[in-house]
C-alpha positions as CSV (number, residue, x, y, z in Angstrom):
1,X,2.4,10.6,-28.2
2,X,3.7,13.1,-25.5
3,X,0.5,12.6,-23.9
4,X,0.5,8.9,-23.6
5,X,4.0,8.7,-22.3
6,X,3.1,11.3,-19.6
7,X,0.1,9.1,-18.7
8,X,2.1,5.9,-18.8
9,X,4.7,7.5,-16.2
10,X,1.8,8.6,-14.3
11,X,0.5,5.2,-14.1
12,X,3.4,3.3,-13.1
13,X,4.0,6.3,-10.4
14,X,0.3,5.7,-9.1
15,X,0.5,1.8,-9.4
16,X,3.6,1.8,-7.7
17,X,2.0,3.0,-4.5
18,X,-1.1,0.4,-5.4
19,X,1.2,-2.4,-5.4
20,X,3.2,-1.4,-2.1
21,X,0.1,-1.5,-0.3
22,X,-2.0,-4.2,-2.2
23,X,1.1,-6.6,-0.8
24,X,0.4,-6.0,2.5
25,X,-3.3,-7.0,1.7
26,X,-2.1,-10.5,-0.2
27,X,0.5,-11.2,2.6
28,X,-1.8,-11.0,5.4
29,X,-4.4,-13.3,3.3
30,X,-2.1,-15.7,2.4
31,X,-1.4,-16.7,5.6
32,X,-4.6,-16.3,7.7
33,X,-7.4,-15.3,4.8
34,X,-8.1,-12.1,6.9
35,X,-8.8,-9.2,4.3
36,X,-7.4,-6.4,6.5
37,X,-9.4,-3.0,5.7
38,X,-7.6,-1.2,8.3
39,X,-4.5,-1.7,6.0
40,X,-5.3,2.0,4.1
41,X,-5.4,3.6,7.3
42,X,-2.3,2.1,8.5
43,X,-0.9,4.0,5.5
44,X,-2.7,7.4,6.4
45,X,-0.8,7.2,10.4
46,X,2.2,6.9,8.5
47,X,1.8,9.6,5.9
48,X,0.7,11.6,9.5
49,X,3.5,10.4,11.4
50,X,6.2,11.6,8.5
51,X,4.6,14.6,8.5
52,X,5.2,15.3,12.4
53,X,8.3,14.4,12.0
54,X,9.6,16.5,9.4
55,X,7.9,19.4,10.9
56,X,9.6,18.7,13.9
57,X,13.2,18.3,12.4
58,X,12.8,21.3,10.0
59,X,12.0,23.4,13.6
60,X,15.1,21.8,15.3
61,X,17.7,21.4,12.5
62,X,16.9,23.7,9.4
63,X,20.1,23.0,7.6
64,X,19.4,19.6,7.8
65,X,19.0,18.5,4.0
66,X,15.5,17.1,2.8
67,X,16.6,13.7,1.5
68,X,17.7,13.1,5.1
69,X,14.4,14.5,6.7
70,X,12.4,12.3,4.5
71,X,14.6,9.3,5.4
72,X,14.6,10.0,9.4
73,X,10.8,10.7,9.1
74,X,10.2,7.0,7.0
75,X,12.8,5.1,9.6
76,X,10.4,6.7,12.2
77,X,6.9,6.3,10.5
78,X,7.9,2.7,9.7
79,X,8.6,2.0,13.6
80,X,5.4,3.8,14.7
81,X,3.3,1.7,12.0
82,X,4.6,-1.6,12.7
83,X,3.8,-1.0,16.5
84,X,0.5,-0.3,15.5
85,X,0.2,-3.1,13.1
86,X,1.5,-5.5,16.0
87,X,-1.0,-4.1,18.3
88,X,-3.9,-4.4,16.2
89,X,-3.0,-8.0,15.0
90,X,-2.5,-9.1,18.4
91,X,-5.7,-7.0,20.1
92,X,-8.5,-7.5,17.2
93,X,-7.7,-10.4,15.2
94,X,-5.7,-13.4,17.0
95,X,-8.7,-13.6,19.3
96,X,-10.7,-14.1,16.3
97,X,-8.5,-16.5,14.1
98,X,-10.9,-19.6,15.0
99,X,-14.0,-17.2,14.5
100,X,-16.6,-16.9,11.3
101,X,-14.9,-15.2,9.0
102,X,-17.5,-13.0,9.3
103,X,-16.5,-11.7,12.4
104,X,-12.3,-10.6,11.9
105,X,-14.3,-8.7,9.0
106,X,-16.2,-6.7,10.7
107,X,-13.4,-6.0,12.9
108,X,-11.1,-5.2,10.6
109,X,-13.5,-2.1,9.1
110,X,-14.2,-1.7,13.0
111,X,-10.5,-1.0,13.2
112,X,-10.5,1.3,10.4
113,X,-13.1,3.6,12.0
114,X,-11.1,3.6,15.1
115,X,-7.7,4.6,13.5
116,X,-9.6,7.3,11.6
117,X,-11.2,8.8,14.6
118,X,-7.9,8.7,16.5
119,X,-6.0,11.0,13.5
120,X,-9.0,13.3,13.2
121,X,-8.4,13.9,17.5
122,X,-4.6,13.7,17.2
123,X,-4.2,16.0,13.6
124,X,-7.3,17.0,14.0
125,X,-9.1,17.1,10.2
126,X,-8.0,19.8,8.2
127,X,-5.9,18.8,5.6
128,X,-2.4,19.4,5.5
129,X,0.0,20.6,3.4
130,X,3.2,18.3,3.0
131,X,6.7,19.6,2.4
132,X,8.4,19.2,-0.5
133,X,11.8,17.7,0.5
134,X,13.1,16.8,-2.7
135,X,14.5,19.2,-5.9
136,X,11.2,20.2,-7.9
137,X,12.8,20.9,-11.0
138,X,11.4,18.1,-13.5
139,X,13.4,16.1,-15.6
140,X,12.3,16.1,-19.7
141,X,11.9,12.2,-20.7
142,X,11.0,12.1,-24.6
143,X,8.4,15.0,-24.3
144,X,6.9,14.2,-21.5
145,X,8.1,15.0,-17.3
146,X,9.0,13.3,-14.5
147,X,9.7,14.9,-11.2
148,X,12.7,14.2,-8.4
149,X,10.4,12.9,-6.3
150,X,7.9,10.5,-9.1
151,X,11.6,9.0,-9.4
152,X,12.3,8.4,-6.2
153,X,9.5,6.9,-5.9
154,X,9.4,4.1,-8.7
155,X,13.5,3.6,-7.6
156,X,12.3,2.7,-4.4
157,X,9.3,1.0,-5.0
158,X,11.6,-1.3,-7.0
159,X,14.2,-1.6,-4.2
160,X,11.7,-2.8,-1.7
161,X,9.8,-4.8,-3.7
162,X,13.7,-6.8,-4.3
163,X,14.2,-6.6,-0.9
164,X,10.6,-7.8,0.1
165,X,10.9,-11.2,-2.9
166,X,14.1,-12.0,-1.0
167,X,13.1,-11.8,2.1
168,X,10.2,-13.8,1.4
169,X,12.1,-16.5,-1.3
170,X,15.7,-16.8,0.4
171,X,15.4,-16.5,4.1
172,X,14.5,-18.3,7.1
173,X,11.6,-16.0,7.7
174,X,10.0,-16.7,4.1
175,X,10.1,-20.4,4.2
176,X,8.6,-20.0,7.6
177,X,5.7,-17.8,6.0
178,X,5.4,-20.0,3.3
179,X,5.0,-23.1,5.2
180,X,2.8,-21.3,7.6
181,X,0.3,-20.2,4.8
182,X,0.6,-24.0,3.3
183,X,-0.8,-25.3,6.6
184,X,0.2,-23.6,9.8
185,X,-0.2,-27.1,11.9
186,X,1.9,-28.9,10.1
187,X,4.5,-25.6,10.2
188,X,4.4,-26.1,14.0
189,X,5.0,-29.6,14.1
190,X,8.3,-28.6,12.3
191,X,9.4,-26.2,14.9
192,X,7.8,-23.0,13.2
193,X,5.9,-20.3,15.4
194,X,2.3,-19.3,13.7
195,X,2.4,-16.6,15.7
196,X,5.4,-15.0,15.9
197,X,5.1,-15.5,11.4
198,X,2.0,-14.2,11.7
199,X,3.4,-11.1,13.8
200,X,5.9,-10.5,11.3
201,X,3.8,-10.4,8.2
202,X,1.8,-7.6,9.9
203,X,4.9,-5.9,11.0
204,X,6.5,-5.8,7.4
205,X,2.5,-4.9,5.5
206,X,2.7,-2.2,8.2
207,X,6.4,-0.9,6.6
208,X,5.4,-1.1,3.4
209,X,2.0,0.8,4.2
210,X,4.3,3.9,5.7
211,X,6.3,3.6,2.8
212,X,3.7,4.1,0.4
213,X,1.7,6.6,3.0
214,X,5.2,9.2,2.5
215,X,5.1,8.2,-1.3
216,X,1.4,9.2,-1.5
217,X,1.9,12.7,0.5
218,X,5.1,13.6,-1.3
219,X,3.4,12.9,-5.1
220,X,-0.1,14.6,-4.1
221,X,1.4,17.6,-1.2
222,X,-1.2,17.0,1.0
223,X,-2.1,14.9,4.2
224,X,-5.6,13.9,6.1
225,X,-6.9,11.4,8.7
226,X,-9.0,9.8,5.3
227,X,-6.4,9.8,3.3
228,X,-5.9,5.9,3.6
229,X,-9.7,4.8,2.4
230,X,-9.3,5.5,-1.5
231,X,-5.6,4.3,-1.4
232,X,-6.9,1.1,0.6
233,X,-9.6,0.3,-1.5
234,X,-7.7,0.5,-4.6
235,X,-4.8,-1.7,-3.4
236,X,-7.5,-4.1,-2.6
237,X,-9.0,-4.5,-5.9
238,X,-5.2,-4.5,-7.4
239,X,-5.2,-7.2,-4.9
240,X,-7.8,-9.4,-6.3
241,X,-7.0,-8.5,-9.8
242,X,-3.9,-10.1,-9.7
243,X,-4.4,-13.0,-7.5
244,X,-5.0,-12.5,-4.2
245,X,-3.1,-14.5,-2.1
246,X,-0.1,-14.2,-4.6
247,X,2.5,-11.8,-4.5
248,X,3.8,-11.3,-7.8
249,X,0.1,-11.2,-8.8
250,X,-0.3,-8.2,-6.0
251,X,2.7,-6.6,-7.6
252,X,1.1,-7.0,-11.5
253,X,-2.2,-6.1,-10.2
254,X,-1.0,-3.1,-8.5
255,X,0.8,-1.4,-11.7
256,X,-2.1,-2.7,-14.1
257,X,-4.6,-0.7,-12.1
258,X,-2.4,2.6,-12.2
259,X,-1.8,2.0,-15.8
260,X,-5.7,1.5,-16.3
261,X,-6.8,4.8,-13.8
262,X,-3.9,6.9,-15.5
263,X,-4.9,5.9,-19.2
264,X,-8.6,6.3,-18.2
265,X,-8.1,9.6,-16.8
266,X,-6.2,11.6,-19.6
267,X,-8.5,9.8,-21.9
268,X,-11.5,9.5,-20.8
269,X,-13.0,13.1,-21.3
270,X,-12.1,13.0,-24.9
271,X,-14.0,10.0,-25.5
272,X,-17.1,10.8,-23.9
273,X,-16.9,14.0,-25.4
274,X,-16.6,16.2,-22.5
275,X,-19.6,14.3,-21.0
276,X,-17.1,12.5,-18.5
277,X,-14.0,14.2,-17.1
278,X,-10.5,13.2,-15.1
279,X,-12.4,13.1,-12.0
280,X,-14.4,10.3,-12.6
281,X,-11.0,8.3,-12.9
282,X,-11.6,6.8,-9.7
283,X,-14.6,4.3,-11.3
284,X,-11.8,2.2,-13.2
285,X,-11.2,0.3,-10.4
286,X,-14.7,-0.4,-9.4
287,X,-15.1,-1.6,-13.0
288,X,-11.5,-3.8,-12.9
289,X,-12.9,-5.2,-10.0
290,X,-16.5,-6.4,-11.2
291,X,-14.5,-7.8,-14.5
292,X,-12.1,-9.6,-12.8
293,X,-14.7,-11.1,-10.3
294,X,-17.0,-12.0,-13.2
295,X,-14.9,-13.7,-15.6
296,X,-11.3,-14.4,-14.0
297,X,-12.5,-14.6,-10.2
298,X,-9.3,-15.8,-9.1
299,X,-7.4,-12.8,-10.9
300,X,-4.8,-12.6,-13.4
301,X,-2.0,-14.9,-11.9
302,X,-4.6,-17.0,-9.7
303,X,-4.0,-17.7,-6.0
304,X,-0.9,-19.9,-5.4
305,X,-0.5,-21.9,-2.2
306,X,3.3,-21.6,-2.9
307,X,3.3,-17.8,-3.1
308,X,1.3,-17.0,-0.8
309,X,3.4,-15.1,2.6
């Protein structure tokens, strides 16, 4: 029982990250059906970017206590992200909107290439090890642990996720999303900027890439320029598990697949019999991913026009 409660924990730590960045995947879909696979490595330059940053301020201000470091260096990775984002959206894929869809797709794994080449000159490609900011002593939850920083990151996976359903469901900016991914002509005739919606979904996919970027370096210590691929991919298939296109499906997909790699991980060797061990956890997805294409190809929730932002 200990064991299954550890692994559950795991799992909603791990699909908590999933779901952060499958969001900015369904987002970005929802409104202009680009699947952008530079998304992942959007997440790495933030994970990168923290890391500067708290080198930087534990150099200049020692005392300064780690919840604040981690905080200046996610304000500032945020920033840097959605720049890059921006730049990216408005560089590679608005000149390609009326394109093959062919074409934005190639670009977008084009773009991941470049962003990967770019760390490996700027970090250069070591791995790094990442600071622990937060206390390290665990807390005991019915047998099984959960660390300062595994609970700071469900808490604040669950605060932006609120934050990110009312932006999207009670503001200005969300009906303007929504209407845009309904039909983006219409939306202008209405008085509604494609673009400048468009801009903005990128921008806020980008924060909620560096969010989960710090989240992944502070559960796993460590930091490289591919980093973002596994992460990427992942969130993609939680993506089209549940529904792309649909947030709360990106959300449910997200925290299924954790569930599912956890699970599959702390159980697998046992029922293979040793044959197959924890690091072959990674093949879950891969297998989600040709079930849910095969019998349920529009994933758990199904697309909805009406969520879709």
């Amino acid at each position: 029982m200990d064991v299954l409660l550890q692994q559950i924990i795991n799992g909603l730590v791990l699909g908590s990250m999933y779901a952060l960045v499958a969001l900015g995947y369904t987002m970005v879909y929802g409104i202009i059906g680009l699947i952008n696979f530079a998304h992942g490595d959007v997440l790495m330059v933030g994970a990168l970017t923290s890391w500067t940053i708290i080198s930087w301020a534990r150099e200049a201000s020692p005392g300064m206590p780690g919840w604040a470091v981690l905080a200046l260096a996610a304000l500032i990775s945020m920033g840097v992200c959605a720049v890059l984002n921006f730049s990216i959206e408005k560089l590679a894929y608005k000149p390609l909107r009326t394109s093959p869809r062919l074409a934005p797709l190639i670009t977008a794994i084009g773009m991941s290439i470049l962003l990967q080449t770019l760390a490996m000159i700027i970090w250069k490609p070591n791995p790094k090890s990442y600071p622990t900011l937060l206390p390290s002593e665990p807390f005991n939850l019915g047998g099984a642990v959960i660390s300062p920083t595994q609970v700071t990151i469900l808490a604040t996976t669950a605060i932006v996720l609120s934050l990110l359903m009312f932006i999207v469901n009670k503001t200005n900016l969300g009906r303007a999303m929504r209407a845009t991914a309904e039909n983006p002509r219409v939306a202008a005739l209405m008085g509604i900027k494609p673009d400048v919606v468009i801009s903005a979904t990128f921008v806020i996919g980008a924060m909620l890439a560096a969010i989960a970027g710090i989240m992944w370096a502070s559960n796993y210590g460590t930091v490289q320029h591919s980093m973002g691929f596994m992460p990427g991919l992942k969130a993609f298939v939680a993506a089209v598990f549940g529904g792309i296109g649909n947030l709360a499906g990106a959300v449910v997909g997200g925290i299924a697949l954790g569930l599912i790699e956890s699970l599959g991980a702390g159980y697998l060797g046992p029922l293979t019999g040793g044959f197959l061990g924890s690091q072959y956890s990674d093949i879950f997805a891969f297998i989600v991913l040709a079930i849910v294409l095969t019998l349920r190809p529009s994933g758990l929730l199904g697309e909805r026009v009406a969520d879709r932002a």
